[in-house]
C-alpha positions as CSV (number, residue, x, y, z in Angstrom):
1,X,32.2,-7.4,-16.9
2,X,31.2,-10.6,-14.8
3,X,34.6,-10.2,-13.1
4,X,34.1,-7.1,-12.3
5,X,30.2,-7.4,-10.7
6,X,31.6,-10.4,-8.1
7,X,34.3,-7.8,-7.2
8,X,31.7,-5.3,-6.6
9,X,29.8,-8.6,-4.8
10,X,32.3,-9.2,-2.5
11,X,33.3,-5.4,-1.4
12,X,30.0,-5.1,0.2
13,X,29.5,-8.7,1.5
14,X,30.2,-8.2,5.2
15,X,29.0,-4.6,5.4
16,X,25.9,-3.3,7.3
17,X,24.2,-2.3,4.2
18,X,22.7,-6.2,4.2
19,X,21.2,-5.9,7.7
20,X,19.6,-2.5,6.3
21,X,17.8,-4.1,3.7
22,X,16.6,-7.1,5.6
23,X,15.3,-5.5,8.6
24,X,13.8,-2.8,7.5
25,X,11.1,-4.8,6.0
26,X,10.4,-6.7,8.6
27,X,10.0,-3.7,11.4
28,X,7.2,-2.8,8.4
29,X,5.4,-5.5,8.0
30,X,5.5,-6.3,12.0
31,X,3.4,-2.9,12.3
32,X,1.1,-3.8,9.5
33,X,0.6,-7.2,11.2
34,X,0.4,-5.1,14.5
35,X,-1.8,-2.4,13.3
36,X,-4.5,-5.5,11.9
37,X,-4.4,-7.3,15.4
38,X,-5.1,-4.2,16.8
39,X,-8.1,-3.6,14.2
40,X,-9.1,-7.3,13.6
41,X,-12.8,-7.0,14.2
42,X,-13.2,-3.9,11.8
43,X,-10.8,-5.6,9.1
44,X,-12.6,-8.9,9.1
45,X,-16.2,-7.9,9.4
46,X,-17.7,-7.7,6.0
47,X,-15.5,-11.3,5.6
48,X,-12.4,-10.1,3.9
49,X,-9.6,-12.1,2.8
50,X,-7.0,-12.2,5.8
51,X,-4.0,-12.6,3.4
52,X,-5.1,-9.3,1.9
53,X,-5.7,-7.4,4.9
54,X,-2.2,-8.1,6.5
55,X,-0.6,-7.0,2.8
56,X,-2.0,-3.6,2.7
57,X,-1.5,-3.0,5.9
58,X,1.8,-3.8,5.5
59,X,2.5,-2.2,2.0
60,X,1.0,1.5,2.6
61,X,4.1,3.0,3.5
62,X,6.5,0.2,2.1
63,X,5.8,0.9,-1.8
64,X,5.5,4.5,-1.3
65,X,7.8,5.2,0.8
66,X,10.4,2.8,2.3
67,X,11.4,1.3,-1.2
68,X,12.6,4.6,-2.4
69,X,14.1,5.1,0.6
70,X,15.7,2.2,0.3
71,X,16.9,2.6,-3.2
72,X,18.5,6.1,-1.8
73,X,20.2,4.5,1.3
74,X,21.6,1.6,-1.1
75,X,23.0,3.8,-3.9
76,X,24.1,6.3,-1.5
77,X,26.1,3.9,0.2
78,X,27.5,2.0,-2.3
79,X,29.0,5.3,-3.7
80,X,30.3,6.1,-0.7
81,X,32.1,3.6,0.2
82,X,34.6,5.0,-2.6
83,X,34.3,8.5,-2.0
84,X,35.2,8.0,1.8
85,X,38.4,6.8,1.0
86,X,38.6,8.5,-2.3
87,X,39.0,4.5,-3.9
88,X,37.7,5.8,-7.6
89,X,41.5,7.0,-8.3
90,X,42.5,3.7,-7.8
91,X,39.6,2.3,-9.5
92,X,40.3,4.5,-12.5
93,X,43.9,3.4,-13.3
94,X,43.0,-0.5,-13.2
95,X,42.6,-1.6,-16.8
96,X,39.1,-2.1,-16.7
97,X,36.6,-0.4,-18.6
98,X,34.7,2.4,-17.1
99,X,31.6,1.5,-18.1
100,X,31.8,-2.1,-17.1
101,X,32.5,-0.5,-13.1
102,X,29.5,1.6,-13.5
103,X,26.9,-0.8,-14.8
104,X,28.3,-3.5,-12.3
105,X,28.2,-1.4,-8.9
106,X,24.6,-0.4,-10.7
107,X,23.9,-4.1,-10.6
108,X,25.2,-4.6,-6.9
109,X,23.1,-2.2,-5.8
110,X,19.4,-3.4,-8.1
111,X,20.4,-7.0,-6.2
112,X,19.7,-5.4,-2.7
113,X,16.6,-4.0,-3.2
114,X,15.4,-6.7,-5.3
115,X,16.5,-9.2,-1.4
116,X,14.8,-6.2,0.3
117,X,11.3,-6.7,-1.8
118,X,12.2,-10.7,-1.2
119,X,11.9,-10.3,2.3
120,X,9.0,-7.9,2.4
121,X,6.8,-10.9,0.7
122,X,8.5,-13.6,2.4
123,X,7.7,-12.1,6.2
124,X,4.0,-10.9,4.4
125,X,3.6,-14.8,3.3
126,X,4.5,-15.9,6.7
127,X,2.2,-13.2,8.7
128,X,-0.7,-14.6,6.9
129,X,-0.1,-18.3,7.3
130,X,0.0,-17.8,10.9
131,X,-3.5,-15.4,10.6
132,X,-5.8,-16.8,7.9
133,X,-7.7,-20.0,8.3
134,X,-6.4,-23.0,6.1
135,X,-9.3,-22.3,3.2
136,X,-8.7,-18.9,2.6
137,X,-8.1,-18.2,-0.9
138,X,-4.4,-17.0,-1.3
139,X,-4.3,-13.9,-3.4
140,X,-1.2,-14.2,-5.7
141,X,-1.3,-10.2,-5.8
142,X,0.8,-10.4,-2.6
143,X,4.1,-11.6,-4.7
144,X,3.3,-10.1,-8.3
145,X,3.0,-6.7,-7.1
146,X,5.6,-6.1,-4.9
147,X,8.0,-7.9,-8.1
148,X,6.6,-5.5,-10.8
149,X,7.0,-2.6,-8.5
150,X,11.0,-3.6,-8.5
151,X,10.6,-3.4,-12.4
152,X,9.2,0.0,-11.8
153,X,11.8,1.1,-9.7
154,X,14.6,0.8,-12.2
155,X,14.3,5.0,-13.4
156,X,14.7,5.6,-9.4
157,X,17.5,3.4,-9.3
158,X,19.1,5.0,-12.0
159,X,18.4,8.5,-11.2
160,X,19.6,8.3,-7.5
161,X,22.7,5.6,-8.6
162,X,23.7,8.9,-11.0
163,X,23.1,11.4,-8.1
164,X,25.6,9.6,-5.7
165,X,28.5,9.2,-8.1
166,X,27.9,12.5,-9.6
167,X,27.8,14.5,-6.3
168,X,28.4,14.4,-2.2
169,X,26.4,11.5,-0.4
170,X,24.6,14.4,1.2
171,X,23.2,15.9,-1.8
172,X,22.1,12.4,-3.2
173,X,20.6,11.2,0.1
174,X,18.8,14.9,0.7
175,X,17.3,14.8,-3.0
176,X,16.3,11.2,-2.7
177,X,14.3,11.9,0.6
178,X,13.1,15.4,-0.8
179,X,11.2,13.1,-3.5
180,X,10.2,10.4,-1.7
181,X,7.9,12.3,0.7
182,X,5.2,14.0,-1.7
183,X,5.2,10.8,-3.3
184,X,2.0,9.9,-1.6
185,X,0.2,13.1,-2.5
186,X,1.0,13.4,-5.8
187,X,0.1,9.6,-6.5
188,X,-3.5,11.1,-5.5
189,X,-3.8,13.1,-8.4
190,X,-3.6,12.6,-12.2
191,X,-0.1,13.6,-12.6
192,X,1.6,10.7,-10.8
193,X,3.0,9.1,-14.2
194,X,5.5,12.4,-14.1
195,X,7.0,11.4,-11.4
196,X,8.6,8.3,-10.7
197,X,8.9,8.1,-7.1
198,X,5.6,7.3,-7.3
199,X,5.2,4.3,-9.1
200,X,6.7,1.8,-6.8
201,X,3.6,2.6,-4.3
202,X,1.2,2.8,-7.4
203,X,2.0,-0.7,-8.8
204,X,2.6,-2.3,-5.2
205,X,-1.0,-0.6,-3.7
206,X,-3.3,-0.4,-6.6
207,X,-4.7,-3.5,-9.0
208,X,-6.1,-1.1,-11.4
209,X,-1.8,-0.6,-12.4
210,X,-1.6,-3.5,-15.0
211,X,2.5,-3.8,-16.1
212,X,0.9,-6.1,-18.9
213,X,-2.0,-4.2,-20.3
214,X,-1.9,-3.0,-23.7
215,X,-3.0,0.3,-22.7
216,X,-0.4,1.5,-20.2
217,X,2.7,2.5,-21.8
218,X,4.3,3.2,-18.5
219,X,6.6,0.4,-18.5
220,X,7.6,2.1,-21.7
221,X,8.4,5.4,-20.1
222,X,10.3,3.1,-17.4
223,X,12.7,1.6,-19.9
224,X,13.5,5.1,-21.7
225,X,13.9,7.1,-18.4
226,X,16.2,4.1,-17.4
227,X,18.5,4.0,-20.2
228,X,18.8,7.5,-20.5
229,X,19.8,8.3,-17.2
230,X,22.1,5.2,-17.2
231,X,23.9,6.3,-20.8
232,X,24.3,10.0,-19.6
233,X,25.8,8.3,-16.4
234,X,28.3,6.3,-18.5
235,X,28.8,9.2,-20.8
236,X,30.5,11.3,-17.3
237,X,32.0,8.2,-15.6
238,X,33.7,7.3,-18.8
239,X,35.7,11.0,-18.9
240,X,36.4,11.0,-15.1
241,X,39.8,12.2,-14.7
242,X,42.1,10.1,-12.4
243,X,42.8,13.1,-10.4
């Protein structure tokens, strides 16, 4: 199967879908480093930590909303890019297992957004070294959250990688978006564990969402909405007809 992911690898090497996940971030983060220049005196009056300060204002609408976007986009495309040309009849007829083309493409595409969450911290990391003063206490929340809420992400992942193998780029990239924009609202209200689009923004904004604590199973609900959606996408790849 480790042939098979570097094949996957290499087919979208040079395409635009790396400049999409790189960029993105940083447009965010330059408004959240924008938008606390602009409100400096109000976000460092009561002494707040600097680091902090530029990380929410940079993460509000990049955990709730951009990563899922993001996973959408990168699933979407990666689909795609057989569909268009209709490659997936002569994927089917190589000697390869099925299974092993669906979980690596899978892969190919968790790899992205995992770079696109890299970058997010790296330009956050580098906005505050250039803002806070050299004693400032560096909160480590700005790199643990951001890399559980890529844990998190993994029922998404699996949910829109199914949607855009299963059915038209259109459909998969309407129903991602259609999801991703309550996500704020219903991540105000008690019901947020139901859905999943929320959890990125839950675990990436809040500190009260512990990924360790003995008392939230909801990496547990994670794993089994993962693998289910991942088996029952194996399960339809693996009787795709050639024709």
């Amino acid at each position: 199967m480790f042939e098979v992911f570097k094949i996957e690898l290499m087919k979208v090497k040079r395409s635009k879908l790396l400049c999409i996940v790189t960029l993105m971030p940083l447009f965010i983060v330059f408004q959240g480093i924008g938008n606390f220049l602009r409100y400096h005196d109000l976000f460092t009056s009561k002494g707040q930590n600097i680091w902090m300060q530029v990380y929410t204002q940079s993460v509000i609408f990049y955990g709730m909303n951009l990563l899922p976007l993001i996973v959408t986009i990168v699933m979407a495309y990666l689909a795609n890019m057989e569909n268009k040309q209709d490659n997936w009849k002569t994927m089917l007829i190589l000697p390869i297992e099925k299974s092993h083309m669906y979980i690596s493409k899978f892969f190919v595409g968790a790899i992205f957004i995992f770079l696109n969450i890299i970058v997010f911290i790296s330009a956050v990391l580098i906005g505050g070294k250039m803002l806070a003063s050299i004693n400032m206490a560096f909160p480590k929340e700005i790199i643990i959250r951001p890399l559980l809420a890529f844990l998190v992400l993994f029922p998404v992942m699996a949910i829109q990688y199914y949607l855009s193998i299963r059915f038209s780029n259109a459909v998969a990239l309407g129903i991602g978006i259609a999801m991703t924009l309550p996500a704020m609202l219903i991540a105000n209200t008690k019901y947020w564990i139901l859905f999943p689009w929320t959890y990125a923004g839950m675990f990436t904004l809040s500190g009260k969402v512990n990924m360790f604590s003995t008392s939230n199973n909801l990496y547990l609900i994670c794993a089994a909405i993962f693998i289910m959606v991942m088996l029952l996408g194996i399960r339809e790849f693996n009787k795709r007809d050639v024709v």
